[in-house]
N, C-alpha and C positions, 0 to 999 in steps of 0.2 A: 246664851243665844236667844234672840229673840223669836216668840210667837209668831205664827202665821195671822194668829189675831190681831196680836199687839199691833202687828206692821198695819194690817189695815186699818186700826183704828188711826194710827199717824197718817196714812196716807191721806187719811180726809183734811188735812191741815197744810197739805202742797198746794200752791200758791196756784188762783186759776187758768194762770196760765203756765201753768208748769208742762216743760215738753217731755216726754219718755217715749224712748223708742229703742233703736240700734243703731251699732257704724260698722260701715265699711269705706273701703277704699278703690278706687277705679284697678289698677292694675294687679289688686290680692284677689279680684273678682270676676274682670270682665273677660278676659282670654279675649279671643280674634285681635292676634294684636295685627296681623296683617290683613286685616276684612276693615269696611265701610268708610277705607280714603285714611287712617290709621298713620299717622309714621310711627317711626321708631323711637322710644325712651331710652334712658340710660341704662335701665330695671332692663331691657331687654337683651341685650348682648351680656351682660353684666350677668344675669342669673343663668346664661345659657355656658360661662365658660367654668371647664370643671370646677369640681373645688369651694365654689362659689357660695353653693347652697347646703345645707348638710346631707339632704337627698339626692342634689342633681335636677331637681325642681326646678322649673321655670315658669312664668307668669302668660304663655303660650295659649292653654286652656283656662289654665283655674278653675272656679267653678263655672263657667261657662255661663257668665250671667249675661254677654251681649246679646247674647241669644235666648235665655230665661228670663230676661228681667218682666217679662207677664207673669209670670208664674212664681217668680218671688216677690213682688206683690203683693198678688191675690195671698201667701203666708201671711209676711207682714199683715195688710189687714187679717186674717185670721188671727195672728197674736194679740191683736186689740191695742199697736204700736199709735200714739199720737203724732208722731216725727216718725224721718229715717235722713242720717247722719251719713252721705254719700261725697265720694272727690269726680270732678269732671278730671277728663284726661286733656292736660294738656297738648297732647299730641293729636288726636284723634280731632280738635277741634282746630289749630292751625297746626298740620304736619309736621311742619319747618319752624314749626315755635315765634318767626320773629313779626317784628312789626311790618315789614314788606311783604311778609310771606302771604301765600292765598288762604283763606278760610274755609273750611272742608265743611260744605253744605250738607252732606249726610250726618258728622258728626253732631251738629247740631240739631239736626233734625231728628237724632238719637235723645240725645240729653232732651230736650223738647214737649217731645214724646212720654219720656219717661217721667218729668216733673206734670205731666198733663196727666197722666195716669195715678200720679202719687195725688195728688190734691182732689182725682175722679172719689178714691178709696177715702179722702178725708185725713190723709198724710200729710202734716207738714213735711216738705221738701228743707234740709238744713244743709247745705252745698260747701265743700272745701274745692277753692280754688287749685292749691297744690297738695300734693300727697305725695311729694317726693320723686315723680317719673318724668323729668325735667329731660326736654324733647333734644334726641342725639346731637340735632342739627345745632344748636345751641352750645351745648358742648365743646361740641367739633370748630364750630365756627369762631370763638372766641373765649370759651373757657370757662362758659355758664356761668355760675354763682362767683367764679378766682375773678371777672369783670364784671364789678358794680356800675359801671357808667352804662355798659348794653345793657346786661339782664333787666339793670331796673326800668328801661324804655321798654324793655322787650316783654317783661311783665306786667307792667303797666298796662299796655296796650291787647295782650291776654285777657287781662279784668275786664278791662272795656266791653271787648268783644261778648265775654258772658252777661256785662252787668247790661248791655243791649239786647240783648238775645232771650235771656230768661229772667231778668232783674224783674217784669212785671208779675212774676209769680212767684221768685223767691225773696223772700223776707229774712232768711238768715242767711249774710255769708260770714265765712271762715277762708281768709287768706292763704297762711301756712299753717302748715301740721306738723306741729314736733319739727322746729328748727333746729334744735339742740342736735334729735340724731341725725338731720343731714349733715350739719358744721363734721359732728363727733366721731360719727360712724362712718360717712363718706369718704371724709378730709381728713379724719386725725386717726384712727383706726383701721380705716380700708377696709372693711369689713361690710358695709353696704356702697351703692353704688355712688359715685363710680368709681370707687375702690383704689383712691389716693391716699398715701400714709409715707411716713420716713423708713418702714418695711420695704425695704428690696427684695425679700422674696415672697412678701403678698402685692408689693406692687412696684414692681419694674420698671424700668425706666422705659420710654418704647425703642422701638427698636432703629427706627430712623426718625431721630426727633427735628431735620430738618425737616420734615414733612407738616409737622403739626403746629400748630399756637405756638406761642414762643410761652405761654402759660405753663403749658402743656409737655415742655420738654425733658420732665424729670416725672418720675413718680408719685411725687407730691412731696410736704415738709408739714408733717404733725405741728410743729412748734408752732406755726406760721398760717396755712392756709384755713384752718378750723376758725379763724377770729376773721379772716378777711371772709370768707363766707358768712359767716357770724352777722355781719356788719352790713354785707349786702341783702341780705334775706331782711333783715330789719328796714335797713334804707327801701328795699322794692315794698313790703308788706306796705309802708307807710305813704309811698306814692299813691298805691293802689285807693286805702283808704281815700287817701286827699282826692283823689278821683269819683270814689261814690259819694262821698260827701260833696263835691262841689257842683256835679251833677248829676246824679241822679238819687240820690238820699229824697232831696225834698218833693218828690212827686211820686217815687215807689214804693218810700214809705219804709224801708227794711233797717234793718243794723246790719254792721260787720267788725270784725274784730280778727283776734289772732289767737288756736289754739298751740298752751304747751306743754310740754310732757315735766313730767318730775314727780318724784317718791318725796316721801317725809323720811327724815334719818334725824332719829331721838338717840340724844346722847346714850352710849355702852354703858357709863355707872353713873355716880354723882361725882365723876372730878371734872372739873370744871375746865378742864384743856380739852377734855370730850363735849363739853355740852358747845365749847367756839367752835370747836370738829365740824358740829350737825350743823351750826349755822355756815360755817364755810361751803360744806356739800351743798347747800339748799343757793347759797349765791352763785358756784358756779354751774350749778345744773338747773336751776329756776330765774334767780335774780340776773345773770346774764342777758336775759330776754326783757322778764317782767320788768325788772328795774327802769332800764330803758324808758318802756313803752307806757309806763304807770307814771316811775317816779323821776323820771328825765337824765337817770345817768347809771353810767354803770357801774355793780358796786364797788364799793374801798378794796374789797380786798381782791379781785381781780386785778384792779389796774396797779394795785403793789406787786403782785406776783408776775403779772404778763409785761408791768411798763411799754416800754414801747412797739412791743407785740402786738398791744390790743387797739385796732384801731378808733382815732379820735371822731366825734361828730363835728363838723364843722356848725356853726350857728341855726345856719339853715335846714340840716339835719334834724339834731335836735328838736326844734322847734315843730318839724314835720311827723317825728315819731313817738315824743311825747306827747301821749293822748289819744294814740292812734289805735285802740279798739274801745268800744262800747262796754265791752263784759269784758270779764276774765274768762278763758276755754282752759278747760281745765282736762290733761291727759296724764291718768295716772291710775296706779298697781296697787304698789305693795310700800312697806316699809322697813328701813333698814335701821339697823344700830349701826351708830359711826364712834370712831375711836379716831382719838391725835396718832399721826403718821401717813405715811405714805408717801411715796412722790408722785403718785397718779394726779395730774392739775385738773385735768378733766376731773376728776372727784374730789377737785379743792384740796388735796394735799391730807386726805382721808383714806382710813380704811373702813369698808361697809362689813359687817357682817349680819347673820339673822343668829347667830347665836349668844344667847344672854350670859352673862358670866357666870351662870348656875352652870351650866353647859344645855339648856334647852331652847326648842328654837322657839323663834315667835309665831310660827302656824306653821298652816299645812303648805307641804312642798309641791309646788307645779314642776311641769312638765318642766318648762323652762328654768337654768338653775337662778334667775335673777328675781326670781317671781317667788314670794310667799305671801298666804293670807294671813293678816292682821288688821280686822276693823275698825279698833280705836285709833290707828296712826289713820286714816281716812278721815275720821273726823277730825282731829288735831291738825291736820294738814289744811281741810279747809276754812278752820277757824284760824290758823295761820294767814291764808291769803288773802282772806276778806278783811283781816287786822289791817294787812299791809297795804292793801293796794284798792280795798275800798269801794269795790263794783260789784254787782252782782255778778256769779261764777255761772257757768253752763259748763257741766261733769259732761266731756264729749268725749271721753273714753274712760271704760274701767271692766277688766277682765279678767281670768283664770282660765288657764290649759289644763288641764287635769292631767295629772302622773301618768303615760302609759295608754292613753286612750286611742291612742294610734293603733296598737298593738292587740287588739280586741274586737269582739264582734261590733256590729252595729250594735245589736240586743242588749250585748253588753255596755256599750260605751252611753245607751242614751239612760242610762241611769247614772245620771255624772252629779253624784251626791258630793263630793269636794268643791264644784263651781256652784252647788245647791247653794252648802254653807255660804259658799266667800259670797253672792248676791243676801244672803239672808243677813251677814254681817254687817255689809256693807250699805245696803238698805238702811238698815237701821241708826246705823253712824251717819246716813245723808241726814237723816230725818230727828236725829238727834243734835245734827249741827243746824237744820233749821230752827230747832227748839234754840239753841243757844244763841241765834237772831241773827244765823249765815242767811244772806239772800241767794238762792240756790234757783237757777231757772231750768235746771234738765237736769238729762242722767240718762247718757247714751253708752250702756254696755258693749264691750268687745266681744262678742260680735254679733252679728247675726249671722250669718255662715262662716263653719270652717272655710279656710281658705289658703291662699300661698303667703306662708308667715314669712316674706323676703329672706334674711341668710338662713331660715330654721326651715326654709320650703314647706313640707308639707307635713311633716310628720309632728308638727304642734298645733293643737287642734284649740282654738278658742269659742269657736262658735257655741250657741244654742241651738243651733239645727244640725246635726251630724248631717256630713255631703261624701256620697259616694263618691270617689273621683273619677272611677272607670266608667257610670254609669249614669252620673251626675242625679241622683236620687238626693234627694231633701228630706230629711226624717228627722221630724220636733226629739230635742231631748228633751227631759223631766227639769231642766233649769229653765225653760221658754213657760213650760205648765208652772212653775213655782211663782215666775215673775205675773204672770195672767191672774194667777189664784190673791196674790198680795192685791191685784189689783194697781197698782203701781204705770199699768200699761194700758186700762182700759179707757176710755174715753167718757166715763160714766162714774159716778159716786155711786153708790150703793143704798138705793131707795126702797122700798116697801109700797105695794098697790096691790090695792085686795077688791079682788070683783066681786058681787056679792048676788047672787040671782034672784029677783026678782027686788031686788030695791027701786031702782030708779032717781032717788035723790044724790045729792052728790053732796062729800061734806071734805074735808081736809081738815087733819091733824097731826102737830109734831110734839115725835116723841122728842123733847130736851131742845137743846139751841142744836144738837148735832145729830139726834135721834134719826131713824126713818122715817118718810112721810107714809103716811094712807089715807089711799080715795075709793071712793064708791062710784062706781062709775055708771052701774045698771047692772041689766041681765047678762048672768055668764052663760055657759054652756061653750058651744063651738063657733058662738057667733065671733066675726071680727070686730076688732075698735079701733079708733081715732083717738090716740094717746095726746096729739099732737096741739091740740087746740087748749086740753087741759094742763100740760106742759106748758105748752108755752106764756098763757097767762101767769104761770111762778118764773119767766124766763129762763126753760128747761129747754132749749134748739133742738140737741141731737136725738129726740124722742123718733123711735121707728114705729111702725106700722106693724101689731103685734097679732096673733093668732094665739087664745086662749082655748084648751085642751082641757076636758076632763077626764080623768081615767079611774080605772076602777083599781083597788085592790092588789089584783092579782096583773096589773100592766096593761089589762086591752083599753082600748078605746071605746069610750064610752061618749054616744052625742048630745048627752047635756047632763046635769050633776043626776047623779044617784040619790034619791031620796032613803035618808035611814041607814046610811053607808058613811063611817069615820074613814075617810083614803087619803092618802095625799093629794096636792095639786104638783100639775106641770105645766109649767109654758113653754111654748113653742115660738122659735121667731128665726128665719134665716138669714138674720144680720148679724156675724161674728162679733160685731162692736158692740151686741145689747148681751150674748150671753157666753162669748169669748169661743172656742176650738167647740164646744159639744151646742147642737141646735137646742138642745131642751134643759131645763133645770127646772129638779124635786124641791117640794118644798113639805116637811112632816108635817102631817096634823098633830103632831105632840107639841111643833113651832105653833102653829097657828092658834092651839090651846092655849098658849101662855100669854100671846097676842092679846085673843079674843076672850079671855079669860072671864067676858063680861054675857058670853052668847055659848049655844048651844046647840048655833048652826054652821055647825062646819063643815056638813055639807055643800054648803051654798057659797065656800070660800075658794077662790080660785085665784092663782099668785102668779104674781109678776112682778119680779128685779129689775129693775130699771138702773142702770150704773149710768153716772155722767159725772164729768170735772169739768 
């Protein structure tokens, strides 16, 4: 397991513009589904009829961020987050989803708002267009995603309206989210919404099917609607693209692309029917999408097994889908052992297990039974897909629900040392696969609040913020403090400035090519300084306006150094970006002996951390 050191010493070698932050999703988060001109999603009827959820949970309230979202925030910046990884609600911004429908001027004037707020805090704004809450009226009216000729007009023109609206401040968009589990889990499973599958008794046929689509008149067909949804989600994503790119790319300056979910599944032993196993898994739960959109077809062994099931791209397809993100988005857990067998096609005709033929598992077991931690398949996995597909990746999701955390006090649950590890692990496997020359551009953990995990509702807790439900309280766990302390989140490398009282000269020196720097800036005591001019001549931007403190000994406050007195220093600054959750941080005089190794006035030293990336 890696150091809290170790990590920070790599973290100084993420690429300058590397984003770190959190995700969420509009409908696990926002509740008021019927407040600010709002229609109805699929997510809403869907999670409200029994059975549905494993709680009975619905997306109703959640954490009530329509109405918090100042106040998660102002968190956010207290984490010292550079990004936040958020979905616009399709619905809330045109009600009725379609291309004639009205555009709901509150809604936008919501999202608006709130990307104007995020960029106040010095948040990049990173925006998924869908997140899966595909507006009732769409549905209803033609059969959503089962009609590729609407939805992709009807999507398209969704894009639009955002990439007008808030394209001059956002810079990263994200199309779809995890295509895989709408096709899989919607269409082929029934199991999220809107809960179509060849199950007749998860999903019934209705009850007067003249009434509905003629799409619509059966419960759905696993075999069948998974790959026609499949195909439409592909085909709209890649309109959309051809949209920002033809106009508005070259004047707002942003990228976009398409995130997707998928685990690493490392062959069960050395036979070699297991090791074609993990690669069969990986093509139809990754390369299904990627292949596509990368490498312009889909792969060999899909279209053996599906034949005429899987639908074909006509030229012009093609040619519109391949190529059609920027980056690779990358949404992914855990990893599995695969073995030859099965007949599950959804898992490439594989069985998964987490147990190794010793009989031991490969980590610790989440909450959820699909979830185990295992660091090195993280790295494996993304050294796998920068092999394949040759772009720089953006990790826009990766999580752990900790065993049980539902079931326990707050007190208890925000020492969630299991999601400690899996970030500590995981961390280190990004940053090890940078070493191994991944071009990695984020690493947006799941989550930043607990929230409505869709069919697991609420009693699976992924957040770094433990979220009262009845009360909507926000209380940091010890995995928000672990990500802050790696530094990983802050907007700051990790400098050295040493004030020095009564100098006056000013000299600059670096320890090594990656060392600390230290300046002499003048006279300490309680006076303030102007960091900002000497910053910025080493092109140092995010330098704030600092208040230097001396103190004595015993913790009071003293108004300028102690003469004849060994004490610590502390600085003070109430800008959570310069010294993260706590306003002040110690610095030993035993540190600054070792420093100063050369003086034997340390009285006269007074310290300030300055962090920037």
């Amino acid at each position: 397991m890696a150091t809290d050191a170790s990590l920070a010493k790599l973290v100084k070698k993420l690429p300058k513009d590397f984003l770190a932050g959190f995700a969420t999703a509009a409908f696990q988060i926002e509740g008021s589904t019927d407040k600010g001109g709002r229609g109805p999603s699929i997510w809403d009827g869907f999670s409200r009829i029994p059975g549905k959820t494993l709680d009975g949970g619905n997306g109703d309230v959640a954490t009530d961020s329509y109405r918090l979202w100042r106040q998660d925030i102002a968190l956010l910046k207290n984490y010292g987050v550079r990004a936040y990884r958020f979905s616009l609600s399709w619905s809330r911004i045109i009600p009725l989803g379609g291309r004639n429908d009205p555009v709901n001027p509150e809604g936008i004037k919501f999202y608006s708002d709130f990307i104007d707020a995020l960029l106040e805090a010095k948040i990049t704004p990173f925006v998924t267009l869908y997140h899966w809450d595909l507006p009732q009226a769409l549905h209803d009216r033609y059969g959503g995603w089962l009609n590729k000729e609407e939805i992709t007009k009807d999507f398209t023109n969704y894009a639009k309206v955002c990439f007008q609206h808030f394209g001059d401040r956002v810079k990263h968009w994200l199309t779809l989210n995890e295509p895989w589990c709408v096709a899989v889990l919607g269409y082929g499973r029934g199991v999220f919404a809107p809960g179509r599958s060849s199950d007749r008794v998860r999903s019934p046929d209705p009850v007067n099917p003249e009434t509905v689509h003629p799409l619509l008149r059966t419960g759905g067909d696993s075999k069948t609607e998974p790959y026609i949804v499949a195909h439409s989600l592909l085909i709209s994503h890649a309109h959309a693209v051809k949209l920002y790119r033809d106009e508005f790319k070259h004047f707002q300056k942003g990228e976009i692309g398409i995130t997707l979910n998928g685990d690493y599944y490392m062959p069960y032993d050395d036979d070699p029917a297991n090791a074609t196993a993990g690669q069969r898994a990986l093509d139809f739960h990754i390369g299904w999408y990627a292949d596509p959109v990368y490498l312009g077809h889909y792969p060999e062994y899909m279209k053996e097994v599906l034949g005429d099931r899987l639908p074909t791209f006509t030229p012009e397809e093609i040619a519109l889908v391949h190529g059609s993100s920027d980056f690779y988005g990358m949404n992914t857990y855990t990893t599995c052992l695969a073995k030859n067998g099965g007949d599950d096609e959804f898992q490439g005709n594989t069985i998964y297990t987490f147990t190794r033929p010793d009989g031991t598992d490969l980590g610790c077991q989440a909450q959820c039974g699909w979830l185990q931690a295992y660091a090195p398949g993280f790295r494996l996995l993304l050294n796998y897909l920068y092999k394949r597909y040759k772009l720089p990746i953006y990790v826009t999701e990766n999580g752990f629900a900790c065993k049980g955390e539902n079931d326990i006090t707050v007190e208890e649950a925000v020492n969630d040392t299991d999601r400690i590890n899996y970030f500590k692990g995981n961390t280190q496997a990004l940053l090890d696969a940078i070493a191994d020359g991944v071009e990695i551009k984020s690493y947006f953990p799941w989550s930043f609040l607990d929230n409505f995990e869709w069919a697991d509702g609420y009693g699976t807790r992924f957040g770094v913020t433990y979220v009262n439900y009845q009360t909507q309280e926000r209380t940091p766990k010890k995995s928000s403090a672990f990500l802050m302390k790696v530094r990983l989140y802050s907007p700051f490398i990790i400098g050295l400035c040493l004030l020095l009282e009564g100098g006056g000269s000013r000299f600059h020196r670096k320890f090594g090519e990656s060392g600390p720097e230290l300046a002499c800036l003048g006279r300490g005591g309680s006076t303030k300084w102007e960091f900002g001019d000497w910053m910025a001549r080493r092109k140092r931007r995010h330098c704030k306006r600092v208040r230097v403190l001396s103190w004595s000994g015993d913790g009071r406050r003293k108004p300028g150094p102690t003469a004849g007195t060994r004490q610590t220093a502390c600085v003070y600054s109430p800008d959570p970006r310069i010294l993260g959750s706590s306003p002040r941080m110690w610095l030993p005089s035993t540190l600054a002996t070792h420093i100063f190794h050369d003086t034997d006035r340390l009285t006269d030293v007074f310290t300030l951390f300055v962090r920037y990336i």
